[in-house]
PDB file of N, CA, C and O in Angstrom:
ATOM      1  N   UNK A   1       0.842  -1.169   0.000  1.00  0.00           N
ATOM      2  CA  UNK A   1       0.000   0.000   0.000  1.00  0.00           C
ATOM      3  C   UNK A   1       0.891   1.237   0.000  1.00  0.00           C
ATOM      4  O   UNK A   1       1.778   1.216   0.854  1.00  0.00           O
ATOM      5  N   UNK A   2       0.814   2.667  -1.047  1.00  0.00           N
ATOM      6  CA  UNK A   2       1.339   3.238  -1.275  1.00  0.00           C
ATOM      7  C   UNK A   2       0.641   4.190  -0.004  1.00  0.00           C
ATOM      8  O   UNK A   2      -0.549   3.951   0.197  1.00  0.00           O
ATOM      9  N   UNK A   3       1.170   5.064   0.718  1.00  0.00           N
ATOM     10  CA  UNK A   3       0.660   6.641   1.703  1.00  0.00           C
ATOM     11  C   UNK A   3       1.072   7.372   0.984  1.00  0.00           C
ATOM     12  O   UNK A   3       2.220   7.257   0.555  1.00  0.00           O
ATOM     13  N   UNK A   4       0.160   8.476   0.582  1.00  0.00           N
ATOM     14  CA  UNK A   4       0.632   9.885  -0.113  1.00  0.00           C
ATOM     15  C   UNK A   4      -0.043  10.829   1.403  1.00  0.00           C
ATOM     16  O   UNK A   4      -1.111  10.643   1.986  1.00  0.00           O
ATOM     17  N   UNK A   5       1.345  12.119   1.774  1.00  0.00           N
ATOM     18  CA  UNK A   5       1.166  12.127   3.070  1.00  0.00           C
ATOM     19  C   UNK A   5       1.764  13.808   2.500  1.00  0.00           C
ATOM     20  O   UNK A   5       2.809  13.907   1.856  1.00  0.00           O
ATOM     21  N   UNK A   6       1.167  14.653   2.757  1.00  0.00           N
ATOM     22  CA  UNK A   6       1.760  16.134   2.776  1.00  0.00           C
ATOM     23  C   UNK A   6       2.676  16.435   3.885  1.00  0.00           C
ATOM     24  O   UNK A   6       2.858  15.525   4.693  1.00  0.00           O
ATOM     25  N   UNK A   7       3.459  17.871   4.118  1.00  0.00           N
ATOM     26  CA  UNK A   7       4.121  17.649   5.028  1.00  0.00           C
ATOM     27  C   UNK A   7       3.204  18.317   5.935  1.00  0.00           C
ATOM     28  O   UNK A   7       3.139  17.671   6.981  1.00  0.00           O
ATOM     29  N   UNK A   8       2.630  19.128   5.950  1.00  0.00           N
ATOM     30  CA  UNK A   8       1.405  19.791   7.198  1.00  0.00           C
ATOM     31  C   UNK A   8       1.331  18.467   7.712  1.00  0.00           C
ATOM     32  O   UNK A   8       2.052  18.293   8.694  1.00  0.00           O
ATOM     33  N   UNK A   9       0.609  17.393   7.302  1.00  0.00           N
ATOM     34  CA  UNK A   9      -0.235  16.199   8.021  1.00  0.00           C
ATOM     35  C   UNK A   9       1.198  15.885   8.640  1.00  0.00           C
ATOM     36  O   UNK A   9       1.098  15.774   9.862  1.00  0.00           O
ATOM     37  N   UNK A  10       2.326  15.730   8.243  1.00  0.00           N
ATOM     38  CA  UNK A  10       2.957  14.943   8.931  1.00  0.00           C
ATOM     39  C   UNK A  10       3.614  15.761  10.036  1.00  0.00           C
ATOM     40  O   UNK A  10       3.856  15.349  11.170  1.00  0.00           O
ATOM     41  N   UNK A  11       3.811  16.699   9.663  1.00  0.00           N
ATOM     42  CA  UNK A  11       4.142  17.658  11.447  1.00  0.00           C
ATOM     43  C   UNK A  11       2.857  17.637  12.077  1.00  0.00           C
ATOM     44  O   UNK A  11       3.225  18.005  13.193  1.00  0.00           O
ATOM     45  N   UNK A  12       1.806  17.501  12.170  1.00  0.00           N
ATOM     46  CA  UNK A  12       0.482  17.297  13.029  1.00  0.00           C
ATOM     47  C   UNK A  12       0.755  15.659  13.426  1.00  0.00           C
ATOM     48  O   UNK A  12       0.441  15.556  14.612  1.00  0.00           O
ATOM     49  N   UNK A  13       1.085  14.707  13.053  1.00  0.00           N
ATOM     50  CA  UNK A  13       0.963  13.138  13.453  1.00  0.00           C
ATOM     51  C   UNK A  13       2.226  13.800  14.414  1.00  0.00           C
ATOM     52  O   UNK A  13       1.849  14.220  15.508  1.00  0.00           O
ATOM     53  N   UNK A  14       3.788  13.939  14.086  1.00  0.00           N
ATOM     54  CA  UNK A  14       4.450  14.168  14.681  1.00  0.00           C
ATOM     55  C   UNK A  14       4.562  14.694  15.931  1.00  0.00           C
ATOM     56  O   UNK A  14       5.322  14.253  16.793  1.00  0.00           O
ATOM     57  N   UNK A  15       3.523  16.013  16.110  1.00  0.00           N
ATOM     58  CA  UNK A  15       3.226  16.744  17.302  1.00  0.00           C
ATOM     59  C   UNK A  15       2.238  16.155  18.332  1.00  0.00           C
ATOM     60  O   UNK A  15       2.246  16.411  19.536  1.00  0.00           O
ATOM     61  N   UNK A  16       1.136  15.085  17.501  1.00  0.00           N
ATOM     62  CA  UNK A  16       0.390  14.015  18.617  1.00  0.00           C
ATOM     63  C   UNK A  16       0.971  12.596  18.620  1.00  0.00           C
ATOM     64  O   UNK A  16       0.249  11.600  18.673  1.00  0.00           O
ATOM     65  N   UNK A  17       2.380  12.547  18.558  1.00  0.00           N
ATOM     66  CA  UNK A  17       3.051  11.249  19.252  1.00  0.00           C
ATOM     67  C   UNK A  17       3.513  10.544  17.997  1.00  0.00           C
ATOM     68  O   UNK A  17       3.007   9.422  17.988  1.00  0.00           O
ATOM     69  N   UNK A  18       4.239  10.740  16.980  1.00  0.00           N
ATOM     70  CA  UNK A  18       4.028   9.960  15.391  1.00  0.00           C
ATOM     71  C   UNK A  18       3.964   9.055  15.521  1.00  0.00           C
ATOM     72  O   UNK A  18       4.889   8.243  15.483  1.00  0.00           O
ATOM     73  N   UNK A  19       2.305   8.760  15.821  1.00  0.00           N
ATOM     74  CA  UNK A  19       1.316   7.670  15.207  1.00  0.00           C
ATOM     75  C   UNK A  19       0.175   7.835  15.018  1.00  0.00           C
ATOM     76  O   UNK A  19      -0.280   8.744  15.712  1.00  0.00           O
ATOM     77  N   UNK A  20      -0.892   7.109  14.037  1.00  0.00           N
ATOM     78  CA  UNK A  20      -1.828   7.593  13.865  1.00  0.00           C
ATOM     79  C   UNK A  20      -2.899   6.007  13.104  1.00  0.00           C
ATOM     80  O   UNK A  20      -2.360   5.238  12.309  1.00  0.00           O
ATOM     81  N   UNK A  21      -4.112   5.854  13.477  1.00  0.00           N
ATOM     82  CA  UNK A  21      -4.403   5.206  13.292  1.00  0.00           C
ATOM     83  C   UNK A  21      -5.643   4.987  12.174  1.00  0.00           C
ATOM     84  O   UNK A  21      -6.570   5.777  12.351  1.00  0.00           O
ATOM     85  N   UNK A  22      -5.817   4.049  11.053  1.00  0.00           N
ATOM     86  CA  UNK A  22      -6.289   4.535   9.990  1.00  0.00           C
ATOM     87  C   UNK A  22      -7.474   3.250  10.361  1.00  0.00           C
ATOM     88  O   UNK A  22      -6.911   2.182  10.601  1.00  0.00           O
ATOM     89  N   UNK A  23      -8.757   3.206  10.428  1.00  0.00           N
ATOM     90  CA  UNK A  23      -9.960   2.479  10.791  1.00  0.00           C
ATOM     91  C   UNK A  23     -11.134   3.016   9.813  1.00  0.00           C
ATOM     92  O   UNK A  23     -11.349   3.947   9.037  1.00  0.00           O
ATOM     93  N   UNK A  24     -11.820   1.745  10.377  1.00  0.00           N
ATOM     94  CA  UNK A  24     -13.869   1.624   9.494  1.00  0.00           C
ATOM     95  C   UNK A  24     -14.724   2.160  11.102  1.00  0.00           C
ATOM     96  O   UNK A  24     -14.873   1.506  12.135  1.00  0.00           O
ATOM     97  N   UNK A  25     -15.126   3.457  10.807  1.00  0.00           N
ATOM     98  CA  UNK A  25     -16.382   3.846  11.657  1.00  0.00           C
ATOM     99  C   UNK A  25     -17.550   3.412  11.474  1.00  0.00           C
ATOM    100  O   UNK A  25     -18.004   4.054  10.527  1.00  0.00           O
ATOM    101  N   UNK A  26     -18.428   2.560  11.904  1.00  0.00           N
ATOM    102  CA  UNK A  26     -19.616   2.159  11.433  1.00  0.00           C
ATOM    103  C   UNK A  26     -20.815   2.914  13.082  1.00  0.00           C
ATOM    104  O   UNK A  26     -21.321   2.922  14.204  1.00  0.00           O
ATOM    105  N   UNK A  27     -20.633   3.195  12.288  1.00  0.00           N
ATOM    106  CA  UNK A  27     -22.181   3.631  12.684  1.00  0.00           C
ATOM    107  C   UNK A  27     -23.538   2.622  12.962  1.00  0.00           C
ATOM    108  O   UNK A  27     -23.519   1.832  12.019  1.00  0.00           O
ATOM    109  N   UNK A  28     -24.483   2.361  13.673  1.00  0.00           N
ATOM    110  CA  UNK A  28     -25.656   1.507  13.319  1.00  0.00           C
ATOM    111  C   UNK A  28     -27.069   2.396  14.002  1.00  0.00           C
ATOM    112  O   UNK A  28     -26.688   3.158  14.891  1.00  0.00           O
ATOM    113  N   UNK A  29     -27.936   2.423  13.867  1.00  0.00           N
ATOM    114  CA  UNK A  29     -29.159   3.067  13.790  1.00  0.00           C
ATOM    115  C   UNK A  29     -30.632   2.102  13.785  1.00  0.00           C
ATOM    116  O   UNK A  29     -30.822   1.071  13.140  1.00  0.00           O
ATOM    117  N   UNK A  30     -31.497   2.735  14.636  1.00  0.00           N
ATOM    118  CA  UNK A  30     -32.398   1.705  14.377  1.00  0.00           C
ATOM    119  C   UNK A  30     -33.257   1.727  12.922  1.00  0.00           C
ATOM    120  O   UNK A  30     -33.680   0.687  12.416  1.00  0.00           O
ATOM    121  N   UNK A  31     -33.439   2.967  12.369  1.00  0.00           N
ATOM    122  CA  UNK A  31     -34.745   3.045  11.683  1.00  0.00           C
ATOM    123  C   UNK A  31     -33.453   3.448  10.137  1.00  0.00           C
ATOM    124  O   UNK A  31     -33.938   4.008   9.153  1.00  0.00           O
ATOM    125  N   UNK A  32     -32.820   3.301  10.136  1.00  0.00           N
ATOM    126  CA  UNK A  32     -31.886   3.696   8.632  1.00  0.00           C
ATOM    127  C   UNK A  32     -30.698   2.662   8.736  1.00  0.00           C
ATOM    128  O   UNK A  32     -30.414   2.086   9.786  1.00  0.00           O
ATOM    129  N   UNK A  33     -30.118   2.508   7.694  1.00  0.00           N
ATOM    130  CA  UNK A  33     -29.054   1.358   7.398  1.00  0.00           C
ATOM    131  C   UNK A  33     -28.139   1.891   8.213  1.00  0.00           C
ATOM    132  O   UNK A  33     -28.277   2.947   8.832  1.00  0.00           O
ATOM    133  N   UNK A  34     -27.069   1.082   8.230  1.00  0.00           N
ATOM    134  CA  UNK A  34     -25.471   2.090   9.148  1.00  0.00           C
ATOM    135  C   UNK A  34     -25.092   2.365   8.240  1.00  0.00           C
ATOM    136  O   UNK A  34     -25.595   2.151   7.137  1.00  0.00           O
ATOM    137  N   UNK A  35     -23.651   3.162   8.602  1.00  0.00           N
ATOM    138  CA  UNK A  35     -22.476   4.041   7.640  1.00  0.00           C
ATOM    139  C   UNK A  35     -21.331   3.725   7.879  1.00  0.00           C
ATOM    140  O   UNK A  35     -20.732   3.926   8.935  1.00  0.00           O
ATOM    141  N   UNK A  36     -20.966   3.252   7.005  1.00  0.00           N
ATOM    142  CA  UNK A  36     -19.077   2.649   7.126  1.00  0.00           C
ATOM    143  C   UNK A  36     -18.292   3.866   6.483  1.00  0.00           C
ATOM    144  O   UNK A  36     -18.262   4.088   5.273  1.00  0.00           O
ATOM    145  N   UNK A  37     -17.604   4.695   7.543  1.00  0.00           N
ATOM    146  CA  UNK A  37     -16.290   5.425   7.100  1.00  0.00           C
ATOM    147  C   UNK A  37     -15.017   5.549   7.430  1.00  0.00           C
ATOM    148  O   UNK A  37     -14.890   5.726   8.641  1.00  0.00           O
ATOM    149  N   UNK A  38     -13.903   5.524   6.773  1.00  0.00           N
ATOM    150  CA  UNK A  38     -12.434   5.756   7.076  1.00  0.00           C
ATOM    151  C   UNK A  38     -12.123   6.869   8.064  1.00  0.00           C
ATOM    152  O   UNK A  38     -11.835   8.049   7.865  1.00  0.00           O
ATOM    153  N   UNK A  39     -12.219   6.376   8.850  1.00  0.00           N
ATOM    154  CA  UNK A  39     -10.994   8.063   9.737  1.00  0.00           C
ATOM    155  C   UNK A  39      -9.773   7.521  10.446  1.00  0.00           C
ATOM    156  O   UNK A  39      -9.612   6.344  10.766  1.00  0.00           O
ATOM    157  N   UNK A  40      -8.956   8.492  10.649  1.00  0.00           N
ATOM    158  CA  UNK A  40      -7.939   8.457  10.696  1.00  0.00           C
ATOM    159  C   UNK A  40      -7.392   9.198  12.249  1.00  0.00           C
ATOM    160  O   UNK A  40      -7.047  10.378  12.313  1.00  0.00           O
ATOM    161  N   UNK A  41      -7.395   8.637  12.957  1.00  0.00           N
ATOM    162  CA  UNK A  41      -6.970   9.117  14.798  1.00  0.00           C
ATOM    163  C   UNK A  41      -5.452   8.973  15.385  1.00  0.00           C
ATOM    164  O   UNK A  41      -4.726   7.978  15.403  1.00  0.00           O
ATOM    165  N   UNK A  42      -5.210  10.335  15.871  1.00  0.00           N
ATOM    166  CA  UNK A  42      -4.154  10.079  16.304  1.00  0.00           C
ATOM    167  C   UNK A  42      -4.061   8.978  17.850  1.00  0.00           C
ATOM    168  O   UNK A  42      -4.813   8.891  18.820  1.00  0.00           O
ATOM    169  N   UNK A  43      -2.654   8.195  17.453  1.00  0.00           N
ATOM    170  CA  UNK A  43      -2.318   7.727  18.762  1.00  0.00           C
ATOM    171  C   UNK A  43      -2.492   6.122  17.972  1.00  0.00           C
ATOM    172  O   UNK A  43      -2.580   6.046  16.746  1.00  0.00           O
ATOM    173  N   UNK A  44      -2.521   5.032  18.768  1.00  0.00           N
ATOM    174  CA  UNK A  44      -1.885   4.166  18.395  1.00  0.00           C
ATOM    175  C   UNK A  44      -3.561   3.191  18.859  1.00  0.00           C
ATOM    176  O   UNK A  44      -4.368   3.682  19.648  1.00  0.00           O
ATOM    177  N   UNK A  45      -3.772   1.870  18.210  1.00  0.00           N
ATOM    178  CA  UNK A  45      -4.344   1.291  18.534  1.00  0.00           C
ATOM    179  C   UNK A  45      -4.423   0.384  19.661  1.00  0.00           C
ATOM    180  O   UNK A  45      -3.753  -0.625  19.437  1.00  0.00           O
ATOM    181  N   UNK A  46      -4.971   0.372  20.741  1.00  0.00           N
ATOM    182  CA  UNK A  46      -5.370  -1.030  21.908  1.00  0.00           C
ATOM    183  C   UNK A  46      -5.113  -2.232  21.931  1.00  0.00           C
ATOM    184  O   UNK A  46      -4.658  -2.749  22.952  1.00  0.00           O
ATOM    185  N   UNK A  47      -5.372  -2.999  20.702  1.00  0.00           N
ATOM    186  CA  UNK A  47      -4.992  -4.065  20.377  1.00  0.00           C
ATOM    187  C   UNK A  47      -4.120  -4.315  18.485  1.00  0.00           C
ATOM    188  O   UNK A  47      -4.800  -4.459  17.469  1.00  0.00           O
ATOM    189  N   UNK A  48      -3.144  -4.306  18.495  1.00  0.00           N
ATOM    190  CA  UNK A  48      -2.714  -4.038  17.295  1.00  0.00           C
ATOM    191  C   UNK A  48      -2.569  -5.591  16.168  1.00  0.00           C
ATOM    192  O   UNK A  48      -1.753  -5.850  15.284  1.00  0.00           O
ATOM    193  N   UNK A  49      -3.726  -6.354  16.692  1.00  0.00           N
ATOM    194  CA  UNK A  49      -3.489  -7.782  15.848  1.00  0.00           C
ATOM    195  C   UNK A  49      -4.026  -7.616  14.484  1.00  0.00           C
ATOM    196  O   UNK A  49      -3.468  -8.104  13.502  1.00  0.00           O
ATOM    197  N   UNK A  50      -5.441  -6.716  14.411  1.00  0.00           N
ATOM    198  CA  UNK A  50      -6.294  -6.501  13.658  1.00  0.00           C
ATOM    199  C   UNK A  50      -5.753  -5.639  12.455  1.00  0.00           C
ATOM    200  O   UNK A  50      -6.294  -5.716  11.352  1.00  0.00           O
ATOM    201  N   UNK A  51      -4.401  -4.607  12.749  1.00  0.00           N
ATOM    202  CA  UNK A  51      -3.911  -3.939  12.086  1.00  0.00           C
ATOM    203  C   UNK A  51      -2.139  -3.720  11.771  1.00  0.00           C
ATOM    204  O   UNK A  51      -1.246  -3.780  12.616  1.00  0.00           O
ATOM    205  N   UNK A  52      -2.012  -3.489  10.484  1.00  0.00           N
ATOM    206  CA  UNK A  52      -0.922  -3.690   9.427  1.00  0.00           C
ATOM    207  C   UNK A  52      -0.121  -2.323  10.211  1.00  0.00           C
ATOM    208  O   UNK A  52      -0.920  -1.410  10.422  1.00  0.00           O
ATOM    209  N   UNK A  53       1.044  -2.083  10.590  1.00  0.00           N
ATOM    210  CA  UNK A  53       1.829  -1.114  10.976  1.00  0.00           C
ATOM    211  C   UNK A  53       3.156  -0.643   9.437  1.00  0.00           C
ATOM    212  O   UNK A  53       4.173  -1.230   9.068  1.00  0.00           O
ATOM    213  N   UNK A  54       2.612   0.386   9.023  1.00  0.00           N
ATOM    214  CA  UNK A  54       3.301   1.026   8.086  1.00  0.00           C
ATOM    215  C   UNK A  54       4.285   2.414   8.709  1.00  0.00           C
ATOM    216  O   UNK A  54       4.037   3.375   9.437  1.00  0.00           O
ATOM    217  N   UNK A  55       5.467   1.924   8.002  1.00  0.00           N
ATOM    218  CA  UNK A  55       6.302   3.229   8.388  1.00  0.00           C
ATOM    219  C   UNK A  55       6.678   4.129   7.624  1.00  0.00           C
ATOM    220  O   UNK A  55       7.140   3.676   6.577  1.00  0.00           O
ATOM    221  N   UNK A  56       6.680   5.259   7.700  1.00  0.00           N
ATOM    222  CA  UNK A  56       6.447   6.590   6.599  1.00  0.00           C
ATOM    223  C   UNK A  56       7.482   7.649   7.276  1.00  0.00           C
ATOM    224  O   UNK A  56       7.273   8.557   8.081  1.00  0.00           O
ATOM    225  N   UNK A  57       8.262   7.351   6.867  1.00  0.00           N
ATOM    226  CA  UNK A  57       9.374   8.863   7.556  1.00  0.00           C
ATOM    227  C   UNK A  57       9.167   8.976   9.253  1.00  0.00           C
ATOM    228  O   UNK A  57       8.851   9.974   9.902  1.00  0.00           O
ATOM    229  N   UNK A  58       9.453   7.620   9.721  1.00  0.00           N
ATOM    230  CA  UNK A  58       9.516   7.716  11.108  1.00  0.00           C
ATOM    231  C   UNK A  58       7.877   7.890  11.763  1.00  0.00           C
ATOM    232  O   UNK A  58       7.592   7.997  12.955  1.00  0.00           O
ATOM    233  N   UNK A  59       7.095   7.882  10.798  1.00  0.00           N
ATOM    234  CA  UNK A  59       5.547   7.901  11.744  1.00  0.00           C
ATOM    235  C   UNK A  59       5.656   6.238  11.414  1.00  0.00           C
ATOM    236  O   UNK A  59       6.442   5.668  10.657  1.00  0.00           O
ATOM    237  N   UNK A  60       4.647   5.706  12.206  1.00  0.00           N
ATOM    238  CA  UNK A  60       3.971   4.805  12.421  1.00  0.00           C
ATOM    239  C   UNK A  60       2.342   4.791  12.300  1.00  0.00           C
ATOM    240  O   UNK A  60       1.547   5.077  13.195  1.00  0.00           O
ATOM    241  N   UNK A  61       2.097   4.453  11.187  1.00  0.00           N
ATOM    242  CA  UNK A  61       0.591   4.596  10.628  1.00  0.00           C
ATOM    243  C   UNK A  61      -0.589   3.274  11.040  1.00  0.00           C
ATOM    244  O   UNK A  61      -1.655   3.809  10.734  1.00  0.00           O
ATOM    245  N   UNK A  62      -0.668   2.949  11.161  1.00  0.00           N
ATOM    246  CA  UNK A  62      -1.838   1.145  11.907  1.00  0.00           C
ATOM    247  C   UNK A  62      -2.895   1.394  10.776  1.00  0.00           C
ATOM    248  O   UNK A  62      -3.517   2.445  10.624  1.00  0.00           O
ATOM    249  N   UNK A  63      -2.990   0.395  10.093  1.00  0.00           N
ATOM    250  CA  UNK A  63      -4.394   0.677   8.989  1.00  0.00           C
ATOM    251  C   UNK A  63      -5.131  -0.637   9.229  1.00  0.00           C
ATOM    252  O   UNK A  63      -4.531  -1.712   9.228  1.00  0.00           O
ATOM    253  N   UNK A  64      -6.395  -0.535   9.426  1.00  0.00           N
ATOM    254  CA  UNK A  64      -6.852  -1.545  10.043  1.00  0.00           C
ATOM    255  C   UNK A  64      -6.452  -2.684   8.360  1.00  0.00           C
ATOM    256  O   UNK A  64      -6.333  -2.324   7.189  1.00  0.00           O
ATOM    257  N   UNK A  65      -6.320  -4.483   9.185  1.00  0.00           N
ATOM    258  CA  UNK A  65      -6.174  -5.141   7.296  1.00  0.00           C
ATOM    259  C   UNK A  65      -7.185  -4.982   6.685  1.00  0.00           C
ATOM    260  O   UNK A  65      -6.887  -4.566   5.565  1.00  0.00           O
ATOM    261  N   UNK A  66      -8.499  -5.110   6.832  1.00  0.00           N
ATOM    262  CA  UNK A  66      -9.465  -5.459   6.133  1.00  0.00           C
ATOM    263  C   UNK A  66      -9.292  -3.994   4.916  1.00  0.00           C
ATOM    264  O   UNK A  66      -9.664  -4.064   3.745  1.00  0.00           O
ATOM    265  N   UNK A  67      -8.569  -2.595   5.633  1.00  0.00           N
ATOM    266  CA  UNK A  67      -8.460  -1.827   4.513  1.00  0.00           C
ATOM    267  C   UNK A  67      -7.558  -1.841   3.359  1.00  0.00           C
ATOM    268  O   UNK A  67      -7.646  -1.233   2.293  1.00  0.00           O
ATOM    269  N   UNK A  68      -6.538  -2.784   3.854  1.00  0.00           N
ATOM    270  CA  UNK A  68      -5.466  -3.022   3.223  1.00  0.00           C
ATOM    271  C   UNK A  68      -5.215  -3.585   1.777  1.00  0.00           C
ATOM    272  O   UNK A  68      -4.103  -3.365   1.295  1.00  0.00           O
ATOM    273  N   UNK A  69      -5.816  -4.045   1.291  1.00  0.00           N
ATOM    274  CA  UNK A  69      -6.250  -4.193   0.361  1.00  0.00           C
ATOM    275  C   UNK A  69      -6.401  -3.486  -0.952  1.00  0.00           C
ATOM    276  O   UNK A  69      -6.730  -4.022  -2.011  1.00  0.00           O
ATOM    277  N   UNK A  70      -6.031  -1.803  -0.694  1.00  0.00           N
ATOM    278  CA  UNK A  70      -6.295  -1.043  -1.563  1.00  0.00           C
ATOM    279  C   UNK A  70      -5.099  -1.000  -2.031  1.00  0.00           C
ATOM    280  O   UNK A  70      -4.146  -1.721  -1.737  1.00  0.00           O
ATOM    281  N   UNK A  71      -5.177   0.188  -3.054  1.00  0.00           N
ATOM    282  CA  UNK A  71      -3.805   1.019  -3.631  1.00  0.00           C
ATOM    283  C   UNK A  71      -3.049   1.887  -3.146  1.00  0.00           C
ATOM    284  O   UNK A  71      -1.889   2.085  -3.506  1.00  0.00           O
ATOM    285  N   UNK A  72      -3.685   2.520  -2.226  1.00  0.00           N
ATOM    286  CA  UNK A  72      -3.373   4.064  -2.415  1.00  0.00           C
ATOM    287  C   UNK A  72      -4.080   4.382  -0.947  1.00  0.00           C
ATOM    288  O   UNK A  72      -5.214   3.944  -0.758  1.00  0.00           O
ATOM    289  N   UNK A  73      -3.339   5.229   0.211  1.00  0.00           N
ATOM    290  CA  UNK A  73      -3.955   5.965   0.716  1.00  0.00           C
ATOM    291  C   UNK A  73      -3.439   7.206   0.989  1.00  0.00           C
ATOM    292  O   UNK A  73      -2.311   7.535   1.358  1.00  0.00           O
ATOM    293  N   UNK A  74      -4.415   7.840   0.758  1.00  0.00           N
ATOM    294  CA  UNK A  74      -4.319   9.790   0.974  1.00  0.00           C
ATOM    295  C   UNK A  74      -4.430  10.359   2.563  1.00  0.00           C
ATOM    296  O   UNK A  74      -5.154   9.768   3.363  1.00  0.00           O
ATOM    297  N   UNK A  75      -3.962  11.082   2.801  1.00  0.00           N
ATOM    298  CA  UNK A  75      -3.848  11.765   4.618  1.00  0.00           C
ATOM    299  C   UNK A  75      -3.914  13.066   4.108  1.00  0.00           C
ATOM    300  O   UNK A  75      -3.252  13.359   3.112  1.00  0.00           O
ATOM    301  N   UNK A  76      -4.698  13.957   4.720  1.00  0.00           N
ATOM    302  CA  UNK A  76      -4.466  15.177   4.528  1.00  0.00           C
ATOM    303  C   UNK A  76      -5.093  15.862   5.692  1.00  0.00           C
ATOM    304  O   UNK A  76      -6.165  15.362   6.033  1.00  0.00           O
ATOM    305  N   UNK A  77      -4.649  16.972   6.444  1.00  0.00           N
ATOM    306  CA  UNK A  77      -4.728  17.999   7.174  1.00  0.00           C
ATOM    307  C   UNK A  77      -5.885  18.509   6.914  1.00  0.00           C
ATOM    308  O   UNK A  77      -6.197  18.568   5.725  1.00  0.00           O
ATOM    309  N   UNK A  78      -6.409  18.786   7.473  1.00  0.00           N
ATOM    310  CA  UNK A  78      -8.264  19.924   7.602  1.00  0.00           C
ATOM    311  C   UNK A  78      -8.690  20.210   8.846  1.00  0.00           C
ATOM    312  O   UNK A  78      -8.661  19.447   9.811  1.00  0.00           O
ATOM    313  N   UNK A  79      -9.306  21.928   8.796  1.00  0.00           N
ATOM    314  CA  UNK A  79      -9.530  22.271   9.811  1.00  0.00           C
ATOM    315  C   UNK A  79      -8.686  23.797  10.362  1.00  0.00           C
ATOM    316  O   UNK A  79      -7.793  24.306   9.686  1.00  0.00           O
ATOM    317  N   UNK A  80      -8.940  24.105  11.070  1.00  0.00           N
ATOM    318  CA  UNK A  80      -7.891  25.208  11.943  1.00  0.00           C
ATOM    319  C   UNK A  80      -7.683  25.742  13.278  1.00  0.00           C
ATOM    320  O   UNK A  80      -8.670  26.322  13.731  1.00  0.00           O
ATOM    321  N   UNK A  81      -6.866  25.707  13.877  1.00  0.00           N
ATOM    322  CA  UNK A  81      -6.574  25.891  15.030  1.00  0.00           C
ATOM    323  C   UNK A  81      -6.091  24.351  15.840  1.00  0.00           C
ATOM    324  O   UNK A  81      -5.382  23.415  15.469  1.00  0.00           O
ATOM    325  N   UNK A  82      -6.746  24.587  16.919  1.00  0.00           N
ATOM    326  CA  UNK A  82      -6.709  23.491  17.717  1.00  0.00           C
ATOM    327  C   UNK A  82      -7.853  21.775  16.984  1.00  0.00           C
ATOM    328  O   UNK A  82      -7.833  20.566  17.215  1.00  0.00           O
ATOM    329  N   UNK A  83      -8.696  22.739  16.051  1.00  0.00           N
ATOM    330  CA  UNK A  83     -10.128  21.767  15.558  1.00  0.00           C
ATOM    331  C   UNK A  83      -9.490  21.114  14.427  1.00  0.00           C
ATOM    332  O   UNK A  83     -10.272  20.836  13.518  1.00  0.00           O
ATOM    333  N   UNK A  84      -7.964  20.717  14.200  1.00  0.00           N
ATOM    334  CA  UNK A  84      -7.704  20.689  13.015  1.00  0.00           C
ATOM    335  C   UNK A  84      -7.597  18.575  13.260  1.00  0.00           C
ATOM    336  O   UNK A  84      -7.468  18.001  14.341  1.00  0.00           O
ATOM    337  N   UNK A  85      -7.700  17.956  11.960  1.00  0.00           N
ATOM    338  CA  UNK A  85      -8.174  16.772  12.072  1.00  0.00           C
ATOM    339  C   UNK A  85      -7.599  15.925  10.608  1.00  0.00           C
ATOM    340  O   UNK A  85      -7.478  16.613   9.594  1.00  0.00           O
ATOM    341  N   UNK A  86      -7.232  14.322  10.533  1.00  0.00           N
ATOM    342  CA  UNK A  86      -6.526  14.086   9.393  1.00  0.00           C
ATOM    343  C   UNK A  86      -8.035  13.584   8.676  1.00  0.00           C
ATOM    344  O   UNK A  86      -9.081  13.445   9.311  1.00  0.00           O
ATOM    345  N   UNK A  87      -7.916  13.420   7.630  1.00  0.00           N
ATOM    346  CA  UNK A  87      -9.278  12.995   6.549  1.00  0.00           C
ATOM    347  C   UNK A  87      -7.989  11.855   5.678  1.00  0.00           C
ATOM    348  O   UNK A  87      -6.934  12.195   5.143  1.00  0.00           O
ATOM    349  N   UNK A  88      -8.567  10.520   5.811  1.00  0.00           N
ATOM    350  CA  UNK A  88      -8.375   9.801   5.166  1.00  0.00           C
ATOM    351  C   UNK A  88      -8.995   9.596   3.796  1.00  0.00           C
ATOM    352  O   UNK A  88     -10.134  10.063   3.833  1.00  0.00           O
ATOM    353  N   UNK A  89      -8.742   9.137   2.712  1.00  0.00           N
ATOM    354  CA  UNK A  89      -8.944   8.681   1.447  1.00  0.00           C
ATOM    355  C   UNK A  89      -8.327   7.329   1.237  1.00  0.00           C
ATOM    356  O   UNK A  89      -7.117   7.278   1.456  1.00  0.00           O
ATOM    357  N   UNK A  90      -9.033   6.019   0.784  1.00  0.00           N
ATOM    358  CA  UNK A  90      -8.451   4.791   0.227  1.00  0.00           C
ATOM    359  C   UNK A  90      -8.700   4.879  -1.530  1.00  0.00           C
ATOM    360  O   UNK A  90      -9.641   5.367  -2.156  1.00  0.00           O
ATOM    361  N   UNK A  91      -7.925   4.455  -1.828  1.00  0.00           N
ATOM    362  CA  UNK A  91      -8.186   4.262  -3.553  1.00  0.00           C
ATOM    363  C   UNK A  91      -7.999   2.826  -3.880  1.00  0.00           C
ATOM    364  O   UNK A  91      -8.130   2.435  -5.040  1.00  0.00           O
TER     365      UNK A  91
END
């Protein structure tokens, strides 16, 4: 799996501990289907069996496997100030 990683995002992983963890948010609801989405959290995962540890210029990235599978993932910086947050992309 290729990371395409700007350098903003990577001084932000750097400044919350360089690591960051790339997961499926699902959501579930009673009266509407759930929602499966990628986000991307700093800090390291709880149990790390479930997930692939990639190293990128000294960060340490955890992508859960089941995402692994792809080509390509994108990290990018959004937000401002203190509210600022990574947005994952899989291709």
């Amino acid at each position: 799996m290729y990371v395409e990683i700007d350098n903003e995002s990577k001084k932000w992983i750097k400044a919350k501990g360089n690591q960051l963890t790339v997961k499926i948010l699902e959501t579930k609801t009673c009266c509407a289907p759930g929602v499966q989405e990628v986000v991307a959290v700093p800090g390291k995962p709880k149990t790390t069996d479930q997930f692939t540890e990639l190293n990128v210029e000294n960060l340490s990235i955890y992508v859960q496997k089941i995402l692994c599978n792809k080509e390509k993932l994108t990290l990018k910086l959004s937000g401002i100030s203190f509210l600022k947050t990574i947005a994952a992309k899989l291709q």
